[in-house]
Backbone bond lengths (Angstrom), bond angles and torsions (degrees), N, CA, C in turn:
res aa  C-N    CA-C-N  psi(-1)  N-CA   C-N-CA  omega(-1)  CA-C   N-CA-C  phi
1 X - - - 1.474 - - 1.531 108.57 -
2 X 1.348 123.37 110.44 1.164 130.11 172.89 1.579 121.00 -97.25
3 X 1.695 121.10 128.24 1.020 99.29 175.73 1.572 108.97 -137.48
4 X 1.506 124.74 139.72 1.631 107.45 -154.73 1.842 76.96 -126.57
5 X 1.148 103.25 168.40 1.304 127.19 163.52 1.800 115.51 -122.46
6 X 1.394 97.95 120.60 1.603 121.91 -158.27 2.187 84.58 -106.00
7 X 0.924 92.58 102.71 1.669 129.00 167.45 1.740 118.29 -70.40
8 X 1.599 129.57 58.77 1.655 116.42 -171.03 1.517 87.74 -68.93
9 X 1.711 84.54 153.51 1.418 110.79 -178.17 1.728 110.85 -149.73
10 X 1.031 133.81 120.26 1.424 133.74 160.26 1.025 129.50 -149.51
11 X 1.329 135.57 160.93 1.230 154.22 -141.17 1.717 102.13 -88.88
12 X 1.160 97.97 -40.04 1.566 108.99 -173.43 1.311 118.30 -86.90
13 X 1.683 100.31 128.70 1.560 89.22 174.71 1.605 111.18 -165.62
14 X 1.307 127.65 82.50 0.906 135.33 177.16 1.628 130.98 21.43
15 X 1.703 112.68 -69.24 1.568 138.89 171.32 1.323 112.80 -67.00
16 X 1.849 119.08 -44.15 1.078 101.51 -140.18 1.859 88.58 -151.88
17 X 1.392 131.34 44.79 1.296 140.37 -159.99 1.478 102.50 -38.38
18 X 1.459 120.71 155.14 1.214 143.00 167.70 1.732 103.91 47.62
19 X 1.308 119.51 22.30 1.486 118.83 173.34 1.407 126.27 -43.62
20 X 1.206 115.75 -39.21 1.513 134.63 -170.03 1.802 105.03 -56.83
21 X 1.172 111.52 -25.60 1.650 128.90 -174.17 1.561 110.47 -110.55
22 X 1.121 117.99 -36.30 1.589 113.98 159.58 1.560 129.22 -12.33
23 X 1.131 110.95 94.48 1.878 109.18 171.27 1.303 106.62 -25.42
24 X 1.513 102.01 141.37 1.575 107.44 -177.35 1.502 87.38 -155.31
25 X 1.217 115.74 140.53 1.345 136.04 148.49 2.140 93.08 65.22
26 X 1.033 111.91 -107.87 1.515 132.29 172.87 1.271 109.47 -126.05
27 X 1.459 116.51 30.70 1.777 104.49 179.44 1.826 93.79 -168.58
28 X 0.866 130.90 -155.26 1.437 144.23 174.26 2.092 116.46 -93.14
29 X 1.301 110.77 157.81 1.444 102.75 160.30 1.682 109.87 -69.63
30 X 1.288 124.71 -43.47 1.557 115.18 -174.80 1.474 104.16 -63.74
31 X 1.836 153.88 -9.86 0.731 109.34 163.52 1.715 109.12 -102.01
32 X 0.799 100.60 -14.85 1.686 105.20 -176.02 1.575 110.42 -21.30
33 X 1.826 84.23 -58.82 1.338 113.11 -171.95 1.332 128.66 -53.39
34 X 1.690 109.20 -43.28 1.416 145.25 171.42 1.757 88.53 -65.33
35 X 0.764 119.65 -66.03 1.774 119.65 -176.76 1.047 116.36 -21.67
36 X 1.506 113.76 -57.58 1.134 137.40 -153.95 1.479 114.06 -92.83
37 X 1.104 133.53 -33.09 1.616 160.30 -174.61 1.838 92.57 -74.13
38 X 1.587 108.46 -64.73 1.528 101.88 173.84 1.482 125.13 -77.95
39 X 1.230 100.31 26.71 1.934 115.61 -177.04 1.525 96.06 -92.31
40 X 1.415 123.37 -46.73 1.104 141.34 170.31 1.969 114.06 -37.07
41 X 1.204 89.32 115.22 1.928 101.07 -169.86 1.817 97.46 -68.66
42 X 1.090 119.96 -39.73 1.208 135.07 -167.82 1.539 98.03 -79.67
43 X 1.449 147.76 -48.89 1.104 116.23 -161.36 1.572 108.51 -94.57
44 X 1.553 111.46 150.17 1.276 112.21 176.83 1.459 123.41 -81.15
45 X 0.841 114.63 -29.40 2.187 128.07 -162.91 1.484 83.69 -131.63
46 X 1.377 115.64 152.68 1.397 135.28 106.18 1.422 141.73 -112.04
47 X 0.920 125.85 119.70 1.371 150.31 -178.24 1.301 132.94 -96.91
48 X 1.702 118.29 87.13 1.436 117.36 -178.05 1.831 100.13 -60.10
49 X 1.417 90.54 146.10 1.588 94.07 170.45 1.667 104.92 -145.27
50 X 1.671 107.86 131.43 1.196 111.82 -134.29 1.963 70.82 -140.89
51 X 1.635 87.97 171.91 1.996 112.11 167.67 1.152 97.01 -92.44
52 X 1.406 115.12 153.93 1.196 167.71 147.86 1.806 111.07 -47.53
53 X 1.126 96.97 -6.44 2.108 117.84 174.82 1.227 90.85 -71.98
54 X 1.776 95.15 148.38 1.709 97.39 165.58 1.341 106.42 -68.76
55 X 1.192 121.00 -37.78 1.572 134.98 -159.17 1.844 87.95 -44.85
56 X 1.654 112.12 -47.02 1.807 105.93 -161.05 1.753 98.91 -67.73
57 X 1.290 112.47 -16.60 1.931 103.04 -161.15 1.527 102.61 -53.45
58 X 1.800 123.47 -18.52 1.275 97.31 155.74 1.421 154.04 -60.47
59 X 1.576 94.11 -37.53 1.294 114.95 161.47 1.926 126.22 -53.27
60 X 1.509 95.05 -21.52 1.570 97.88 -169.60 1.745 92.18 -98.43
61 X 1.484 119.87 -33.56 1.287 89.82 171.37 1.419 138.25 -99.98
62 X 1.073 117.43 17.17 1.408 135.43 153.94 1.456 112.28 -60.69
63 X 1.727 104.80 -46.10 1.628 110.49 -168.08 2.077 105.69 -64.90
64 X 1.528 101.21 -37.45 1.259 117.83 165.46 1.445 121.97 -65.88
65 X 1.534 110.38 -26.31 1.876 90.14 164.76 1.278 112.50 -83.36
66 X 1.363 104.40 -17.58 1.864 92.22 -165.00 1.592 97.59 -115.48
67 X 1.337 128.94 21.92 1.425 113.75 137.73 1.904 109.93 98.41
68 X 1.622 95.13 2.35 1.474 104.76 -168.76 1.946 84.83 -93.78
69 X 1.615 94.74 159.09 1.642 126.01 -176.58 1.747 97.23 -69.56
70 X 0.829 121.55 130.18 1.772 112.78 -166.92 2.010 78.94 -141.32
71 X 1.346 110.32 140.32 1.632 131.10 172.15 1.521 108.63 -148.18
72 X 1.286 106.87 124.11 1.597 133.62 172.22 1.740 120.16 -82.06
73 X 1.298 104.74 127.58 1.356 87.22 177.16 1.643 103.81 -169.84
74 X 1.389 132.08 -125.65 1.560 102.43 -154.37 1.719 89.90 -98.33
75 X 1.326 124.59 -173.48 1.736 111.07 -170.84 1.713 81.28 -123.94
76 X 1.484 143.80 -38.91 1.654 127.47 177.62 1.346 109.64 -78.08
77 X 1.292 108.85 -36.29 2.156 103.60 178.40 1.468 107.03 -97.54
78 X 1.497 101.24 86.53 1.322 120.60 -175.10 1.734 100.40 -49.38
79 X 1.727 88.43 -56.81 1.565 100.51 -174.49 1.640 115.45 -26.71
80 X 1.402 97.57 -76.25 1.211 134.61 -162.19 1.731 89.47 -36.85
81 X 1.313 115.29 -40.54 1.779 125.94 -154.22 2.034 97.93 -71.68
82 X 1.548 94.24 -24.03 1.535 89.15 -152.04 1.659 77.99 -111.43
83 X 1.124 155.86 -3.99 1.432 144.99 147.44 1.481 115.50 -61.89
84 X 1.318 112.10 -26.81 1.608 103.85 178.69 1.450 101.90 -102.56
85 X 1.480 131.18 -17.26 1.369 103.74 -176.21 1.814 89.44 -80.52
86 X 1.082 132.91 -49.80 1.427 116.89 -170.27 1.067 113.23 -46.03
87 X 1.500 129.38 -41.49 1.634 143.84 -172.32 2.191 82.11 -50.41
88 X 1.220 114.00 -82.92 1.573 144.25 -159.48 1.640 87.63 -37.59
89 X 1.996 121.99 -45.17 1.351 92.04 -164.55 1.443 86.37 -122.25
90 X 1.175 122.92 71.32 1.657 137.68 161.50 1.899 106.47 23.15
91 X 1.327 92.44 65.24 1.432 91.58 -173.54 1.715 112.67 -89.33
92 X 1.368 131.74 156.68 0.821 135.87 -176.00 1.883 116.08 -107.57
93 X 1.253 103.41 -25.06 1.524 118.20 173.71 1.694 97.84 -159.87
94 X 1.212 91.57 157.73 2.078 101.60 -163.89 1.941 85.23 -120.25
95 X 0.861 116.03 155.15 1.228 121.94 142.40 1.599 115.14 -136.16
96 X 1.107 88.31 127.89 1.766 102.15 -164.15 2.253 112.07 -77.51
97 X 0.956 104.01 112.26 1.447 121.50 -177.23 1.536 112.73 -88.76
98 X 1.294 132.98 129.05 1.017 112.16 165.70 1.981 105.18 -120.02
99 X 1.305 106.23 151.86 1.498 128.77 177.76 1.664 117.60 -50.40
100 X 1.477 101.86 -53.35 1.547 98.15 159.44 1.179 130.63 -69.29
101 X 1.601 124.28 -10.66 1.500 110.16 175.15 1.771 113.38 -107.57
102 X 1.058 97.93 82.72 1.655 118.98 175.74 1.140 111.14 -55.95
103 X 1.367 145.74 4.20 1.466 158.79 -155.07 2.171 101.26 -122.35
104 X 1.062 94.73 5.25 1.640 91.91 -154.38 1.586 125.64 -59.06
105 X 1.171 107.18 115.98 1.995 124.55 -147.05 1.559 85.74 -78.08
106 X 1.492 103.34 89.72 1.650 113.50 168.80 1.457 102.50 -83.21
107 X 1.466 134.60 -6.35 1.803 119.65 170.51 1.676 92.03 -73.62
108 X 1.407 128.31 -57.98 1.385 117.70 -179.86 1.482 118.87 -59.90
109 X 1.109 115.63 -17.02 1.588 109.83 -177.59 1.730 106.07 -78.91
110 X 1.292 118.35 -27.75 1.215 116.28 -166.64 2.096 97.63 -90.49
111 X 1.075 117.23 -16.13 1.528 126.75 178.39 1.780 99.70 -65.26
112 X 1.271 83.00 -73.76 1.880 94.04 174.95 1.520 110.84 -30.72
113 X 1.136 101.77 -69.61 2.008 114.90 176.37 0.937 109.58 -40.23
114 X 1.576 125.67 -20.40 1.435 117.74 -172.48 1.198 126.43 -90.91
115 X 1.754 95.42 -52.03 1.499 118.14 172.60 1.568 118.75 -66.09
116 X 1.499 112.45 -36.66 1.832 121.12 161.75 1.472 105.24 -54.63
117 X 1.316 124.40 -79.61 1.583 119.67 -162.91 1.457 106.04 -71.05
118 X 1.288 143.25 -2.44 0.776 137.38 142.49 1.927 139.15 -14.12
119 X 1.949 91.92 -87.96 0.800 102.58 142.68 1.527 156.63 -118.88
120 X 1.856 91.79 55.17 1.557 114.84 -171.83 1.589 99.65 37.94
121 X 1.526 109.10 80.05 1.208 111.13 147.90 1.387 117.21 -129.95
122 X 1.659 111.84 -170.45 1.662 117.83 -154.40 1.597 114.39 -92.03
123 X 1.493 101.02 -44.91 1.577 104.22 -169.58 1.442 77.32 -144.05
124 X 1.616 102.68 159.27 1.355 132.56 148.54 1.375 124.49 -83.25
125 X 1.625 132.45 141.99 1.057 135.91 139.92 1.421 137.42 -111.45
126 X 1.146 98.51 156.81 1.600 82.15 -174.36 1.798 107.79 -113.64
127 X 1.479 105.25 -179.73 1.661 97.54 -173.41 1.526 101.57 -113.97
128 X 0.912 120.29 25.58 1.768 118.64 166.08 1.628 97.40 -164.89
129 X 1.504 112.25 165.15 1.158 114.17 -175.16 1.614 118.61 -97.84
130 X 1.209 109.60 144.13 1.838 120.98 -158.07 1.405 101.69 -77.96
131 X 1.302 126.31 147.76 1.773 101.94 161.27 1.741 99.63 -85.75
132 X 1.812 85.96 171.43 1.392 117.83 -153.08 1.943 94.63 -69.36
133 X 0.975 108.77 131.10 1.567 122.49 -162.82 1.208 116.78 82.01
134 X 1.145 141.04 43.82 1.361 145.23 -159.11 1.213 116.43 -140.39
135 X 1.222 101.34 -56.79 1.493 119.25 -176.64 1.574 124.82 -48.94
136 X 1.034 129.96 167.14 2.012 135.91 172.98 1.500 104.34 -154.37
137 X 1.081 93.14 128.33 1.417 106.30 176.33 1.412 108.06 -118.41
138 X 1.028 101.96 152.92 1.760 105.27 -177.37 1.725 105.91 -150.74
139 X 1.043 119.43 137.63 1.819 127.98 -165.61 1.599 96.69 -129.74
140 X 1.205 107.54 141.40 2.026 108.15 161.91 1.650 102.25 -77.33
141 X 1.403 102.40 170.36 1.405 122.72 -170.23 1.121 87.72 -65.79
142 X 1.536 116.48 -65.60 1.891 117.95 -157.30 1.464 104.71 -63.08
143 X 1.631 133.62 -1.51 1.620 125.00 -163.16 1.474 75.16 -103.09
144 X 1.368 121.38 -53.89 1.593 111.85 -164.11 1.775 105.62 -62.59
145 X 1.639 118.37 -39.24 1.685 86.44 169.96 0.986 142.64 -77.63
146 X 1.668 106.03 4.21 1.260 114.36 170.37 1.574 119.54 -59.74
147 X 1.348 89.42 -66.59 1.607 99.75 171.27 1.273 118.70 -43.25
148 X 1.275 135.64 -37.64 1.615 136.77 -148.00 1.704 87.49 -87.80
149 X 1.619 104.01 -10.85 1.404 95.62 -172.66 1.380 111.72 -102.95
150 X 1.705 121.13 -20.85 1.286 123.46 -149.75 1.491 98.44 -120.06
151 X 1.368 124.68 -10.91 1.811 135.69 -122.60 1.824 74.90 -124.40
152 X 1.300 126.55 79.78 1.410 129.93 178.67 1.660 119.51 -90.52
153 X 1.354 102.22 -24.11 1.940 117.62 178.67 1.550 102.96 -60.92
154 X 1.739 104.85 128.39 1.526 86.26 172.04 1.387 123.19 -63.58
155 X 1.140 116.43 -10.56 1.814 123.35 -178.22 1.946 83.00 -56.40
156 X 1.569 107.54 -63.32 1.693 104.31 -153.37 1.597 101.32 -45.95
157 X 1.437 119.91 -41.77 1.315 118.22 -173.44 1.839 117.85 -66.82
158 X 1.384 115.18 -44.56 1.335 114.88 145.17 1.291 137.16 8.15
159 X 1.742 88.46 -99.74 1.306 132.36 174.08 1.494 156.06 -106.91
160 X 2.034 89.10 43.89 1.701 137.27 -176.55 1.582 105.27 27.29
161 X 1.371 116.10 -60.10 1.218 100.77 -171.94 1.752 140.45 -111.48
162 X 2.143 86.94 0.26 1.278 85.91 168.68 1.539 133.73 -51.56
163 X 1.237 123.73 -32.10 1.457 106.64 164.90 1.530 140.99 -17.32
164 X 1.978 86.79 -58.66 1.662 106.44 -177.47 1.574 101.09 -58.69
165 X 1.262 114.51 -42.17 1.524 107.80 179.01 1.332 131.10 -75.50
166 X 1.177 113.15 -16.76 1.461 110.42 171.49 1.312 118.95 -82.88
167 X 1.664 120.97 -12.11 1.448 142.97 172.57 1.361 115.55 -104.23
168 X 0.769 127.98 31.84 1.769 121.04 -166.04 1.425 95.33 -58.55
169 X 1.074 147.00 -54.10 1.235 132.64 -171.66 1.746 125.67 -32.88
170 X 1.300 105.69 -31.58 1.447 120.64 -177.52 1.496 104.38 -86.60
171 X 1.204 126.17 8.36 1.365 133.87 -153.49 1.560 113.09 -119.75
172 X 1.045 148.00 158.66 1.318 135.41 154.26 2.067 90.41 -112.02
173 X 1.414 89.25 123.72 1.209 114.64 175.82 1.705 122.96 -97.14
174 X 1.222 108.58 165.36 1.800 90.78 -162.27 1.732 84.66 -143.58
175 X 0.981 148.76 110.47 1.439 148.44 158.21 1.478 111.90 -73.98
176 X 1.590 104.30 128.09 1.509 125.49 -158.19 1.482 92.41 -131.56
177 X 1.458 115.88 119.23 1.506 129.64 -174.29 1.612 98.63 -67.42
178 X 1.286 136.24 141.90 1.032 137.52 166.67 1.551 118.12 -88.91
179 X 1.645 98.43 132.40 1.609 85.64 -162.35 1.314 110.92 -88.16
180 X 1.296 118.34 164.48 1.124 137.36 -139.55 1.687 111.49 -82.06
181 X 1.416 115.30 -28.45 1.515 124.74 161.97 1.314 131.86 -71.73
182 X 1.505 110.76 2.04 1.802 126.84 155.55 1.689 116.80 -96.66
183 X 1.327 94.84 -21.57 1.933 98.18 -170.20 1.769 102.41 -57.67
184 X 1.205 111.71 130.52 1.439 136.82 174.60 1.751 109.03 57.48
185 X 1.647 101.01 27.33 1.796 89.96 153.63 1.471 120.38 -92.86
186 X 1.060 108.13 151.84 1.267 120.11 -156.39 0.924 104.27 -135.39
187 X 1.445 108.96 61.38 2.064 125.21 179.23 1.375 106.11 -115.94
188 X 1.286 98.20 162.63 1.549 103.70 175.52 1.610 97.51 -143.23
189 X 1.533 97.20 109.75 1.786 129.19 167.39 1.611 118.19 -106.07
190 X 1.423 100.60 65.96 1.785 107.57 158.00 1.222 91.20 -164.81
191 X 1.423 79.63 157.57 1.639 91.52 -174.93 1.356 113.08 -105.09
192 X 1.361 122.44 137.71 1.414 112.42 -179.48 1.926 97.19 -152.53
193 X 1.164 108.31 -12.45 1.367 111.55 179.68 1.605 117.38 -126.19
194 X 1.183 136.81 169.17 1.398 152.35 141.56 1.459 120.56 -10.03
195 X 1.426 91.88 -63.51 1.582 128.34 178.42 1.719 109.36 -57.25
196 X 1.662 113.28 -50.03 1.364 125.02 -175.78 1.807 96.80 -65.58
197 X 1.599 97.91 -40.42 1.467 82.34 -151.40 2.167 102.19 -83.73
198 X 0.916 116.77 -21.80 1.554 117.96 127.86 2.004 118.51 6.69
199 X 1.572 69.90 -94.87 1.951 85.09 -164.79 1.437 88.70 -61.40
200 X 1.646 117.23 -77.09 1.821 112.78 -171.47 1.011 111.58 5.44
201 X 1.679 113.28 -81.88 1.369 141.88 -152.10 1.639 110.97 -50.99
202 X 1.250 108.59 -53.91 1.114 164.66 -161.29 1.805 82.81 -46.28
203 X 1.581 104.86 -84.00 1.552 121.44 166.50 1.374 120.55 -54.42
204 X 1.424 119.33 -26.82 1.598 120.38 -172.36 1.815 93.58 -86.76
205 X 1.290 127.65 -25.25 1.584 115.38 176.53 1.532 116.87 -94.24
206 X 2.022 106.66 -10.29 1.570 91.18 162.19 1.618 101.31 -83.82
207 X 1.141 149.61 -9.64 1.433 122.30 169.93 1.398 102.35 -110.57
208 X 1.222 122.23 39.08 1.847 107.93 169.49 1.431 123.54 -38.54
209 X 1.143 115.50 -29.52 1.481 106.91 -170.80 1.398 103.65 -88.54
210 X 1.684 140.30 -0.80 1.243 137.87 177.62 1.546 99.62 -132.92
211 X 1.145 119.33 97.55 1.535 118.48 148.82 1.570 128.73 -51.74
212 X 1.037 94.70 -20.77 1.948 119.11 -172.64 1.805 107.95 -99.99
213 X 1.291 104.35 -0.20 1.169 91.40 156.64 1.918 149.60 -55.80
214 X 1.435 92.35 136.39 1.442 96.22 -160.12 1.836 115.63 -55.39
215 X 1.070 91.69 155.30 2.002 98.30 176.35 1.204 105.94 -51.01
216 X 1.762 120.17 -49.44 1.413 102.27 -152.99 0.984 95.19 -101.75
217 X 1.785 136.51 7.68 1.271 123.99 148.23 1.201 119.66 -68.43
218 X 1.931 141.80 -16.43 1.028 147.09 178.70 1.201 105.64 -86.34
219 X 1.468 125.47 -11.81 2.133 129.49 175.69 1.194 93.96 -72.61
220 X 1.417 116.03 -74.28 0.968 141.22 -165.60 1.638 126.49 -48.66
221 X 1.294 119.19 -33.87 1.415 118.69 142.91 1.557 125.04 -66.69
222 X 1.353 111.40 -25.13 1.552 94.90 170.86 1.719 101.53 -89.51
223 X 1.137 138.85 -49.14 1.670 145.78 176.79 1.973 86.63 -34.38
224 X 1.265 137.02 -28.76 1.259 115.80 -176.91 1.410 103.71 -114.92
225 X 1.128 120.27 4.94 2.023 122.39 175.95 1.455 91.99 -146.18
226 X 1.832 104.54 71.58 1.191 106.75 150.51 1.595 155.81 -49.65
227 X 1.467 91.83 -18.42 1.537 106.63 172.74 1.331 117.69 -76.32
228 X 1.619 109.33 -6.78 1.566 89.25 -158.39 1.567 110.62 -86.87
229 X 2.009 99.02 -6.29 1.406 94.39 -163.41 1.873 113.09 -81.97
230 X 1.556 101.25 5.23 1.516 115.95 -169.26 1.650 96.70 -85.64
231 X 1.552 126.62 -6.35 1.254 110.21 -177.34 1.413 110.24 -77.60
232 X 1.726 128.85 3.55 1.157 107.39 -158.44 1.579 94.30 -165.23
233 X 1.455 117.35 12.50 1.400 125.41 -170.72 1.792 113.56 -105.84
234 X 1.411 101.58 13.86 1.543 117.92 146.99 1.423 132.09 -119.49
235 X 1.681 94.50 28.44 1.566 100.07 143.98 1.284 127.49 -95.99
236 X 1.526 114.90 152.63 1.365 110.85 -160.81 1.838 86.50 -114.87
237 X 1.381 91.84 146.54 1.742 98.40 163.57 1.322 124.53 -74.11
238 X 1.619 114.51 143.70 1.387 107.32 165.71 1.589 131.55 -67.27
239 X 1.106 118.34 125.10 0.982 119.09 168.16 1.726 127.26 -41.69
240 X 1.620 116.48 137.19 1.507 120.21 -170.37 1.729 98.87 -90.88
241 X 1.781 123.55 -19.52 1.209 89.48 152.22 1.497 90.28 175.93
């Protein structure tokens, strides 16, 4: 049973350009992120997966100095990008990473892995809602070719796995209790603005010396420096469609 975590990453970005490379803490957001993804006991590979843009060749040679799995592929059919790198490294379950969320809750990522491969199922759910950078999602190979085959909305291509969620029925679904040290935070951990990259930072230079710092040590400094989460908690998310 193989399970890799597929990392999007690009250069482009409307709000907040070339974010993915942005100083963070004592290192960059792309490795933070990468840090954190291979913190995870459960995943085997990580694999940035990046466009085929010149704009990404930064992203690919960074991934080449520092020794991480880096895959090219289309930069609008996100989907399409993360069906062939899993296809390329014979994956058995993907868990999907994203580049802006440098915060990435590898104690929950390795829960999910457990309770999914467990009992060989497709997607996870959870029973309360995660805050925004928090979350892990993880899909089986055979749910993701489904989609890459059925998932025609440009939103589905986008946003890899909404499909499975708007269909769960076609799905074998796995319900994952949400633990109890996220219930009613009301943070927002991705970066997509000025403002995000602000607070992030903000938390990534009070623990500089641990990139591997724990989640509910990252609540828990904002639950006691309540103000800090107001620098960036009148951004609104983009809409998936």
């Amino acid at each position: 049973m193989k399970v890799i975590a597929i990392l999007q990453a690009r250069m482009g970005s409307t709000r907040l350009p070339g974010k993915v490379l942005l100083p963070f803490g004592r290192t960059n957001v792309l490795d933070y992120a990468v840090s954190r993804c291979q913190a995870a006991k459960g995943i085997d590979q990580v694999i940035v997966a990046t466009s085929e843009k010149e704009a990404d060749s930064q992203i690919v040679e960074w991934c080449n100095r520092n020794g991480i799995e880096v895959f090219q592929g289309s930069e609008e059919d996100v989907l399409s990008r993360y069906f062939e790198c899993a296809k390329q490294y014979k994956a058995d379950y993907v868990i999907r990473a994203l580049g802006d969320c440098p915060f990435f809750h590898y104690e929950l990522a390795d829960a999910v892995i457990e309770h999914t491969t467990r009992v060989q199922g497709d997607i996870a759910i959870y029973s309360e809602p995660i805050p925004l950078g928090l979350g892990v999602e993880i899909i089986s190979s055979s749910a993701l070719s489904y989609i890459y085959s059925h998932g025609m909305e440009d939103y589905h291509r986008e946003h890899v796995t909404y499909y499975a969620y708007e269909n769960r029925e076609l799905f074998q679904s796995v319900n994952v209790e949400t633990t109890e040290y996220v219930l009613d935070k009301d943070v927002r951990l991705t970066l997509d603005t000025q403002e995000d990259y602000q607070l992030l930072s903000l938390i990534a230079n009070h623990f500089a010396e641990n990139k591997i710092i724990s989640t509910p040590a990252i609540l828990n400094y904002l639950e006691e420096n309540k103000g800090l989460t107001s620098i960036n908690e009148h951004i609104e998310q983009k809409k998936v469609k």
